[in-house]
N, C-alpha and C positions, 0 to 999 in steps of 0.2 A: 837802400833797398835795390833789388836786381831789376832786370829789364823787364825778366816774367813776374814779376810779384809787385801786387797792389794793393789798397785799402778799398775797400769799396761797402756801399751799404747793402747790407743784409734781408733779403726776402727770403723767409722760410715757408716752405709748401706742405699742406696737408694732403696726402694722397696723390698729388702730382709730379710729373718728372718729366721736363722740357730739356729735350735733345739739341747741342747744335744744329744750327742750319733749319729748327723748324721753329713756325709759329705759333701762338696760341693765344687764346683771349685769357684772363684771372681775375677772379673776384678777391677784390683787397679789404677785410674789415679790421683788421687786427693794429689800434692804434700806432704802434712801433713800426709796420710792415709801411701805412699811409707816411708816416715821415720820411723812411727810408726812399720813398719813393718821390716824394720831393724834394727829398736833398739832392737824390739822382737826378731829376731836371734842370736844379741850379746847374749842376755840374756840363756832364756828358751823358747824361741820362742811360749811365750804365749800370744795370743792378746785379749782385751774386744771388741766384736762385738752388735754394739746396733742400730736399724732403727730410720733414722729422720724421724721426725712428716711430714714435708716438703720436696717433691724429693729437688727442687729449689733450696736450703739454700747449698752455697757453704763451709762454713766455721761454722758451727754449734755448738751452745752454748749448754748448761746444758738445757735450758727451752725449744731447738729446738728436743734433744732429748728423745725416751721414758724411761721412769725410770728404767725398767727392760732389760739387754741384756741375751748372752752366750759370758761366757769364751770361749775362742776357742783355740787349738794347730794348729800352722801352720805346715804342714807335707810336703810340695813342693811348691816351690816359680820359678816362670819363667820368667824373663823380654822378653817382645815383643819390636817388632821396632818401634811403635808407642807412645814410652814412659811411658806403660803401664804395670804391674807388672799382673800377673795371679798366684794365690796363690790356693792350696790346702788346707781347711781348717776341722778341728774336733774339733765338739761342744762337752765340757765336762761339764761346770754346768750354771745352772743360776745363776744372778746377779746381785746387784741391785746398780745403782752408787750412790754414797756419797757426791765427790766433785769434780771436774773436776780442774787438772792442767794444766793452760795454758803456754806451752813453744814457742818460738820462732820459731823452726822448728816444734813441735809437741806436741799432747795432750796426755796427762794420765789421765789415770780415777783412784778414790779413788772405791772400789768396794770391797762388800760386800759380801760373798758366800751365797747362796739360799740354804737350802737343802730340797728333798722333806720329804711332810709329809705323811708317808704310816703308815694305819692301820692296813693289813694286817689281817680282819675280813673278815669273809662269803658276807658280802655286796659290799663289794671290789671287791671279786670275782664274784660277781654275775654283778658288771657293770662291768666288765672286758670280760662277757661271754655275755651281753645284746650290749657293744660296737660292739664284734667282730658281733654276727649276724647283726647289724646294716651295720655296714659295707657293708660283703657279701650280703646283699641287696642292697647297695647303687651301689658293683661293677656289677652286674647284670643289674642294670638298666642304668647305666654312659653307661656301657661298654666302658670308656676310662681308666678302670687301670685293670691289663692282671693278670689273675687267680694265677701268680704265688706271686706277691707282696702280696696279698692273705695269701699265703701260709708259706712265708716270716714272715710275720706281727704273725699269729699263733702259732708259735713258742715261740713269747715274753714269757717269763714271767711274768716280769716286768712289772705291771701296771702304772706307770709315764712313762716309755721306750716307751712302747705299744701306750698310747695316744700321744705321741710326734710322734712318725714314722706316724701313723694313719694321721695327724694332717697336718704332710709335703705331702700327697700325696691328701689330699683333695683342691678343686679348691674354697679355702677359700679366704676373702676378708683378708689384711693384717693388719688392723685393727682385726678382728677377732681372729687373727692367731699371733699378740701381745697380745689378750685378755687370749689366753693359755697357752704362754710363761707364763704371766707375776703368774698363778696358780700355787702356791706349795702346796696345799692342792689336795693330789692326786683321792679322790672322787669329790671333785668339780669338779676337771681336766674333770673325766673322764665322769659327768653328765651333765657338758658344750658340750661337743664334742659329745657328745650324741643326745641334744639337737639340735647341727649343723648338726647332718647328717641328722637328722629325718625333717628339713626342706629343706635341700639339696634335699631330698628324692622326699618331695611333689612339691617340684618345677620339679623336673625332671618328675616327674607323667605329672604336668599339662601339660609340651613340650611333653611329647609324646601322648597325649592327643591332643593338639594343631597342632601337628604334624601327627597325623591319620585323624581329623578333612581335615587338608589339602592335605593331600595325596588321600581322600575320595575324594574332591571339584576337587583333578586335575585328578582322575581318569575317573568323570562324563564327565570334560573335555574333556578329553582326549577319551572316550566312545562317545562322541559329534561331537568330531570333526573326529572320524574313521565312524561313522554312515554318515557323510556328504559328507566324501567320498566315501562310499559305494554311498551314493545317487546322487551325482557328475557320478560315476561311470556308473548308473543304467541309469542315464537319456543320457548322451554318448550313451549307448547299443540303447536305443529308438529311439535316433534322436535328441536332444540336445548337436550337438557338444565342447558345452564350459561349459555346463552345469549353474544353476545358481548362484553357490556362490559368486562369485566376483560381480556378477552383482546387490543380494540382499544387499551385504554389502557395494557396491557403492550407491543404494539408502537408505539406513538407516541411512547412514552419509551425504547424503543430504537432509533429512525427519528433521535429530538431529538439521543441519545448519541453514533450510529455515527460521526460526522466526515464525512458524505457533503458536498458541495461544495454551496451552497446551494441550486441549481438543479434537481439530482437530489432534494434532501431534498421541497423541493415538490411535486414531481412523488407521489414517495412518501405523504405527507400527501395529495394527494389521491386517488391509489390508495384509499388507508386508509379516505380518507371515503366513498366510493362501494364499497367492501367492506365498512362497519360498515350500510349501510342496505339492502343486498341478504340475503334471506333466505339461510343455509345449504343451502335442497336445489336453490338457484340452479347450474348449471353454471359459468355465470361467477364467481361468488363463490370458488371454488376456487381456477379461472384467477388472479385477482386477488390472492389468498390466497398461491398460489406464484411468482407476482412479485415481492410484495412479502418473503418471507423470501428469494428468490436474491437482492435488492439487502442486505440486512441479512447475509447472509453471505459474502458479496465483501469484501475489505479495501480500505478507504478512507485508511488513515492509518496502519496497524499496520506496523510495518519492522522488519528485525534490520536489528544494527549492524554495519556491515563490521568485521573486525579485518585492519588494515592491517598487517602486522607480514610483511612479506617473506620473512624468513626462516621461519616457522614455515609460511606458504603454501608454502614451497619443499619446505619438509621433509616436508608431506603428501602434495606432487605425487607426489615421489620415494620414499616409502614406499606408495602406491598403483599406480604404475607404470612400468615401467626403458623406459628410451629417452625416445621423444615429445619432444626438446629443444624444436622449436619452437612446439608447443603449450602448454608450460611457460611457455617464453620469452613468449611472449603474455599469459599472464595475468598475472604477474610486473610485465610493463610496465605492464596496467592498472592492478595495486593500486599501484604508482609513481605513477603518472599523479594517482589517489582520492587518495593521501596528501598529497599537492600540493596538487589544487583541491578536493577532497570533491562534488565538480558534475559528475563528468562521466555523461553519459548512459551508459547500459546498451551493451555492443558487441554484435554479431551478428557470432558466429562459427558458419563451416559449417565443420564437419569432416568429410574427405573420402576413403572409404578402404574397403578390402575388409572383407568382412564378418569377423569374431571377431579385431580388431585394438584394441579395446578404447575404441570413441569415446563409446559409452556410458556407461562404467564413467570413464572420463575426466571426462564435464561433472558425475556425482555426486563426482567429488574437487574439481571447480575449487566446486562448491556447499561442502564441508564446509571448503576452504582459505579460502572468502572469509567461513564464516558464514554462509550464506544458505541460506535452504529450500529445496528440490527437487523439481523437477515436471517430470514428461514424459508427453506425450502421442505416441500414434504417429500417423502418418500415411501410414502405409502403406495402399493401397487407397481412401482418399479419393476420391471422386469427385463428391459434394456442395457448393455453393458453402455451406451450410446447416452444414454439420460447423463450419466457422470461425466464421461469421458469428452465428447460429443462428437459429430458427425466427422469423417472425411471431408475434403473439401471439392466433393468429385460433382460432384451436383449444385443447382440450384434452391433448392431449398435446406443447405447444407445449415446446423447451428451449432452454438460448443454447447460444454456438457451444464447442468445445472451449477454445478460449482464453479466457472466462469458466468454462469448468466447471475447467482448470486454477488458475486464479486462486483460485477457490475454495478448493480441494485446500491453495496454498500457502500461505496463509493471512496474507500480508506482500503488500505492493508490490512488491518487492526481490528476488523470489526468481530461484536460476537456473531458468529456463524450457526444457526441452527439446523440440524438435523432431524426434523420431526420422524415420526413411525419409521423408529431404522429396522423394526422387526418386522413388517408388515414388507419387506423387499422379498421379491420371489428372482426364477432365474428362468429364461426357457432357451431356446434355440441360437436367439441372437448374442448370447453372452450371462455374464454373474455381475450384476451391478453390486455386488456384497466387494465382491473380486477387485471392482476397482473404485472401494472407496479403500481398501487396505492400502493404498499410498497418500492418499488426501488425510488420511488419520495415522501417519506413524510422523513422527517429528523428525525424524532420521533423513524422512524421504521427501516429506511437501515443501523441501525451499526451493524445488525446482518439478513443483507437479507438469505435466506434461497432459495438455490437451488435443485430441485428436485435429479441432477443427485452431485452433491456435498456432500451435505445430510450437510454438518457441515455450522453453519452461518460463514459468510462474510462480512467485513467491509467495507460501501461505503459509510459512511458517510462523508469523503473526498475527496468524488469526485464532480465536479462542473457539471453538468448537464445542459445541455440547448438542448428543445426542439423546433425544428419547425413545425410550421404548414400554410396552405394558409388561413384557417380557423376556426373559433372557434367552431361551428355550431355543426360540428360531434363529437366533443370531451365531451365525459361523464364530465358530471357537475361533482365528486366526484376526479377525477383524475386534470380538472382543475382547481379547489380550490385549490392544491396542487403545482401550477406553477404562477410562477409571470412573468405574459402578458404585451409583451411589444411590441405593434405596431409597424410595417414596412411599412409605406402609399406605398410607391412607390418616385419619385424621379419628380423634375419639369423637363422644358426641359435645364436652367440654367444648374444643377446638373449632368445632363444626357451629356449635353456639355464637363465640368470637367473631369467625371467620363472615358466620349470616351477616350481626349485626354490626361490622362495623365495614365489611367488604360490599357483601352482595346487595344488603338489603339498599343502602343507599344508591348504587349503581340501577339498580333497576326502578327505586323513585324517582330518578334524575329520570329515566330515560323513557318513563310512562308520562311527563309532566308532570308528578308528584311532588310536593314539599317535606320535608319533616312534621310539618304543621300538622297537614294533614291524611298524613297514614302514621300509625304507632303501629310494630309490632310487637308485642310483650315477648319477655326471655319465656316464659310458661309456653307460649301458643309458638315460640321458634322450636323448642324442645320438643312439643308433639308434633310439628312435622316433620322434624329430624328423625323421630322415631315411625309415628305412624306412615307416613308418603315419601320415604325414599329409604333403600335399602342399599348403600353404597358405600367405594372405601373414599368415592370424592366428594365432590360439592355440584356437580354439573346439577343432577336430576333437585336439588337444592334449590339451586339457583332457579330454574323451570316453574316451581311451585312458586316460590318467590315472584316471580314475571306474574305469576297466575292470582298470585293477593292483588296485585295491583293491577293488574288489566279491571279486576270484578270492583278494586276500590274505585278506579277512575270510573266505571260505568255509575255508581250506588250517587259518588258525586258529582254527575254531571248529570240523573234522570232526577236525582232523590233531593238533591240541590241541599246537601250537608256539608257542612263546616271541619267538618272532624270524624274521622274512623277508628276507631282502635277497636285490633285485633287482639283477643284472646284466649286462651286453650280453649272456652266451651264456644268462642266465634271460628273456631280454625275449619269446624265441618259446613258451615255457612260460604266458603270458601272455596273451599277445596272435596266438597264430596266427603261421602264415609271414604273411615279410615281402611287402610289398603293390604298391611301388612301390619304383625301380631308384632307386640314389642314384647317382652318375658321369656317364660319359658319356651324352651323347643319344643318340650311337648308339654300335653295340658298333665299328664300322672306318668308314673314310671312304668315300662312296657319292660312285656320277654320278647327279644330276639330284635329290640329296637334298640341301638347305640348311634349317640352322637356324635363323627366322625369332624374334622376340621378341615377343611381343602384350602389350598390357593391357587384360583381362579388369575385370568388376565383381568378382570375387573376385580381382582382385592383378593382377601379373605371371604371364604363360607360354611357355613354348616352346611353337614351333607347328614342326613336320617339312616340310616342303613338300614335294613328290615330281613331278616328270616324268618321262613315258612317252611315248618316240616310236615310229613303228610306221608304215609304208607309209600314204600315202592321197594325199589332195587338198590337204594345207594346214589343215585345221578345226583350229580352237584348240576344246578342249573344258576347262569350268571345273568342278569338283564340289567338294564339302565343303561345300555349303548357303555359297556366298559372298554378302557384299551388293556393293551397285552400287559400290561403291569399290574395292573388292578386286577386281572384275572389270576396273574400270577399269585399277587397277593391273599388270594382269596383258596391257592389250591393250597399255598404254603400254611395259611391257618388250619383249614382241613387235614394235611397230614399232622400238623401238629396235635391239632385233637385228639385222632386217630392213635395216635404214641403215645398221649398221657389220658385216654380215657378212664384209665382206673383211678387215678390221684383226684380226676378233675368230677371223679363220681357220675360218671356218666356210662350207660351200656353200652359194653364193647361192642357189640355186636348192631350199634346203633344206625351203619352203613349199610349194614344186607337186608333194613327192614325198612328204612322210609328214603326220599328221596328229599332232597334238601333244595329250597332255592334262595338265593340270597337277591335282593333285589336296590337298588340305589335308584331313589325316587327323580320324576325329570328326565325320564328315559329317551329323550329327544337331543338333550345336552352333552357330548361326547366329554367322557370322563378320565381321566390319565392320572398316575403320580406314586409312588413309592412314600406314601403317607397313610395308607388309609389299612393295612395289617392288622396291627392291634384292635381297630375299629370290627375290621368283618370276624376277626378272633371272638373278640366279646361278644357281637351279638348273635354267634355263631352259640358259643357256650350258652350264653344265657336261653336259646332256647332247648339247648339241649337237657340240660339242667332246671330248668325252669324257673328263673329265680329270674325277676325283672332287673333290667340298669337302669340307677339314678338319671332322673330325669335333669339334672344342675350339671352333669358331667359329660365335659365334653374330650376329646380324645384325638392324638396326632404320634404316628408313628409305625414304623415298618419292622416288621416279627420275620425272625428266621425259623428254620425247623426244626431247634434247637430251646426257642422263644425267648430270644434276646430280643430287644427293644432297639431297632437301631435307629440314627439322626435324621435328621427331617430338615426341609429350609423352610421359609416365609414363615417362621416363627410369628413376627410382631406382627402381620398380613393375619394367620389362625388368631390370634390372639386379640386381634380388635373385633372380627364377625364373633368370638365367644362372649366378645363383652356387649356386644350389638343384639346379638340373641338371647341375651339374659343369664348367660349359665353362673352358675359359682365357682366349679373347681374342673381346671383343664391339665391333663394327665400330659406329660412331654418326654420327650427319650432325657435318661440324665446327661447326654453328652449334647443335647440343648442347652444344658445352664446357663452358660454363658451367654447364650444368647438372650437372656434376660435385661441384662442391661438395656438394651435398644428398646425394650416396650415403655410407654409414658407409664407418672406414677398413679393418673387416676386410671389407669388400666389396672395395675395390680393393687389399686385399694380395693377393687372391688372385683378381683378373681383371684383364686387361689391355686398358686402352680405348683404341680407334683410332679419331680422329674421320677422318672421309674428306669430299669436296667433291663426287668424279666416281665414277662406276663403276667407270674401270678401276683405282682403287685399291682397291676393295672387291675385282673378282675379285686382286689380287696380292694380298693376305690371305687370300684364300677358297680361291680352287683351289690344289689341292697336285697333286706329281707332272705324270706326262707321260699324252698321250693315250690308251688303252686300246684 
């Protein structure tokens, strides 16, 4: 064996690495490491000290550890109670092992002495005086190693000493810090470790760097949240007892929450920002204030869920209201439709129909059949373009239009939206609220409706919309292209039967205190007051009398202290007064120059009487009943017609230059309109001119040219239920009605007989009976 090369026992170190020339305390538990370390006391109590690759590796080979250690003198050794040995140890050379002997209890290392290699040239000293300022920069900026180690370290001579001491006190990685150990070339030593601080260096720059940076960011902070309090503070002094911080950061985090679309949310956050820096006895501040809670109470994203389930939609239709098939039928197809695609936009349906026919009460069942919220707003008397839209936000008493205040209400996207009396909207000076519901009703346009007092678009393309109306007449043609019309005739007296006793009647026993027990109303005694005390295409004036059995029942039982009432046909005038209205014929016998005409009224179907009166004169046609320009028209155009076939129609030509004629439509207080009623004032025109009475069973619908064509007519099934309500038999129609036969119920046409006609002279061989008079 050579001079430099020994056996010596083996200490393998976890995480540590003891330079020449320095001390250190070590904790020893690793049984092989404690023997190695007594056999070193037997000896010279010299041990080879070298770091595993691996903390982990209990039992460490040749290849586990690094090739270069330190010799080391053990100089104080101390057994602890926890089986663990604490040893004082002094690094004296490097060394590099050769071959490792494994014994039984303990390892030796074969090891080779390292000696440094010093040139001891001007360059040597010049990194030895470049290391040392390195340093004292590096301790200036650390400031975690204290001026005196410093001072310490400046002392060395020794350039290998100097970078080993230098070496142990920097916060080097131990990979590193074996890269130095493992250096006996003492320039390289010293221009490696050179190299480490000068990057120590700029890492430390960038943290304090990084760390001004942040100390800046929490100073602004911090300068933020002292100014907040001053402002906190300031608005206390004014009159803002709580001041508003908690209150802006209560709504910013519900502004972050709501789901508004990102666009709106911005808008919002700045609302917020320009209301947390305005004082509270600001006017604006309010304004600002109640802006920003109508966007945070508007549903953004909240939906019910449809429940598609057909039948069960059916089943509620039809336990909320008998008839209405194709009302039914409509919604039905849409939940079809949803089940299919789950996509389809919201419909606009207008439902169209006299009043107390139940269209209201109908869109609050299509809302509970489909699951979905319900909102209805009226619009009757509208006249504001501001109601829809709603206000600018220039003012204090600024609001949005009904269709955000709706939306509200419903608390979903999805709800059904009602549009009560969409006819009943007028327009004046301030705008056409007709005008701007044409965007709230095109599907094209409402995914991003646009409210004045809002200002950001809004989503209502998911909402189902259903408007009612009594009539179509007044409704702007542009806004009803936009709405799918679906008829509500009115109801037979069948229907109106149903509807008493298994809707109304119970509803108003409920609501008098009444039992089943004790009020009965017989189907006979519902029947005469369907016929004799209400004249209608709905059920309201129905209902009324109804309220009105039971108001006199609950009195009879509570003074008369009866057990039981039943009502029937000969108790109904005990009730309800004599009867009010004629059920039968329209007239009691057949008259000359009386024909019964069929109108459609905003409240239904009605017979209208027509009556001619001739009398000596000049010729004047005189028109009364408060007529409009159509019905007058109608009435000149029969007239000349006459005039042109007086000879066929056996009537004297000359029947114009000798009497004066006046036609009169009974109710002359009731403004009267329609391109219906021709044929009507033809017939009773004829019939007095001729003298031959019209069938008193026949009733009559349709508009005559000068030519006496018969032409079409609407409200067919509306004429067609007041003919069967007034008793008639056989109702005369243009034949290019036929079709529209389908629509009327079957116990209508068991019990009326329809004549479509093309010309006149088939209307009078239906109408006129009997011979001249």
């Amino acid at each position: 064996m050579k001079d430099n090369e020994r056996v010596i026992p083996l200490l393998p170190l976890r995480g540590i690495l003891v330079y020449p020339t320095m001390v250190l305390h070590l904790d020893v538990g690793r049984e092989k490491s404690i023997q190695a370390l007594e056999n070193a006391a037997i000896d010279d109590n010299i041990v080879f000290l070298v770091m595993q690759k691996d903390v982990n590796i209990d039992e460490p080979h040749k290849d586990d550890l690094y090739p270069i250690g330190t010799l080391a003198k053990v100089k104080q050794m101390l057994k602890l109670p926890n089986n663990t040995v604490r040893v004082l140890v002094e690094g004296l050379h490097r060394a590099e092992i050769q071959e490792l002997l494994e014994e039984e209890d303990v390892t030796n290392a074969a090891v080779r002495i390292l000696e440094d290699e010093e040139a001891g040239d001007l360059e040597e000293k010049a990194l030895m005086r470049s290391l040392l300022e390195q340093f004292d920069e590096y301790i200036k900026l650390s400031k975690k190693i204290s001026n005196e180690v410093f001072a310490t370290v400046a002392d060395i001579d020794e350039p290998g000493r100097l970078a080993d001491l230098i070496s142990s006190h920097l916060p080097l990685k131990t990979k590193e810090k074996q890269e130095i150990l493992a250096i006996t070339n003492i320039k390289e030593r010293l221009q490696t470790l050179i190299a480490l601080i000068q990057d120590e260096q700029e890492l430390l720059n960038l943290e304090k760097k990084i760390g001004q940076r942040v100390k800046r960011s929490m100073e602004r902070t911090q300068r933020e949240y002292f100014l907040r309090e001053q402002m906190k503070a300031i608005q206390k002094e004014l009159g803002d007892k709580e001041g508003k911080g908690g209150e802006v950061e209560e709504l910013r985090d519900k502004i972050e929450n709501s789901g508004m679309p990102n666009e709106t949310k911005q808008a919002a956050l700045r609302e917020l920002d320009r209301y947390e820096k305005l004082p509270v006895s600001s006017a604006e501040s309010g304004v600002i204030r109640n802006y920003i809670d109508w966007l945070l109470s508007l549903p953004w994203t909240e939906a019910t869920e449809d429940i598609l389930d057909i039948e069960r939609a059916e089943g509620i239709l039809d336990e909320d209201h008998f008839g209405l098939e194709k009302v039914k039928e409509r919604v039905l197809e849409y939940l079809a439709v949803q089940q299919l695609t789950r996509s389809l936009k919201g419909p606009i349906l207008c439902l169209v129909g006299p009043p107390g026919v139940g269209k209201t009460s109908l869109a609050r069942s299509i809302a509970r059949s489909l699951n979905r919220n319900f909102v209805r707003i009226s619009l009757g008397g509208v006249r504001d373009e501001s109601e829809i839209r709603g206000h600018r936000r220039t003012y204090v008493g600024a609001m949005p239009g009904r269709i955000i205040q709706g939306m509200k209400k419903a608390k979903t996207i999805n709800p059904v939206f009602l549009l009560d009396e969409i006819d009943k909207m007028s327009s004046d000076f301030r705008g056409d609220p007709s005008a701007a519901l044409l965007e709230v009703l095109d599907p094209e346009q409402n995914h991003n409706f646009s409210d004045h007092y809002i200002e950001e678009p809004y989503n209502l393309s998911k909402v189902m919309f259903i408007a009612t109306a009594n009539t179509l007449s007044s409704i702007p043609g542009p806004l009803l292209d936009r709405m799918e019309v679906i008829s509500i005739a009115g109801y037979t007296e069948l229907e109106k039967v149903h509807i008493a006793s298994d809707h109304l009647l119970p509803k108003q026993v409920q609501e008098h205190g009444l039992s089943k027990g004790k009020l009965q109303v017989r189907e006979d005694a519902l029947l005469d007051i369907i016929r004799y005390y209400t004249r209608e295409a709905g059920v309201r004036t129905l209902e009324r009398q109804l309220a009105t059995v039971c108001r006199k029942a609950a009195k009879i039982l509570v003074t008369e202290d009866r057990k039981r009432i039943v009502v029937t046909e000969k108790s109904v005038v005990e009730f309800l007064g004599k009867k009010r209205f004629r059920y039968g014929e329209a007239e009691h016998q057949d008259q000359v120059g009386v024909a019964t005409g069929l109108a459609y009224t905003a409240a239904g179907g009605d017979t209208l009487a027509i009556e001619v009166s001739l009398y000596p004169g000049k010729g004047k046609l005189i028109l009364t009943g408060k007529l409009g320009d159509v019905m007058k028209e109608s009435a000149q155009a029969a007239f000349s017609y006459i005039r042109s076939r007086a000879a066929e129609l056996h009537i004297d030509p000359d029947f114009h230059e000798k009497n004066d004629i006046h036609i009169h439509v009974p109710e002359g207080a009731v403004p009267k309109d329609g391109p219906s009623a021709g044929i009507t004032m033809a017939t009773a025109l004829i019939s007095a001119l001729t003298g031959r009475p019209v069938s008193r069973e026949v009733g009559m619908t349709g508009e005559i040219t000068l030519r006496g064509r018969v032409l079409p007519i609407g409200g067919l099934k509306e004429k067609s239920l007041s003919a069967h309500r007034a008793g008639l038999k056989k109702v005369i129609i243009p034949a290019d009605n036929e079709k529209d036969l389908d629509d009327i119920p079957e116990s209508v046409k068991e019990n009326l007989t329809f004549v479509p006609v093309s010309h006149l002279d088939e209307v009078l061989k239906h109408a006129l009976v009997g011979v001249k008079q």
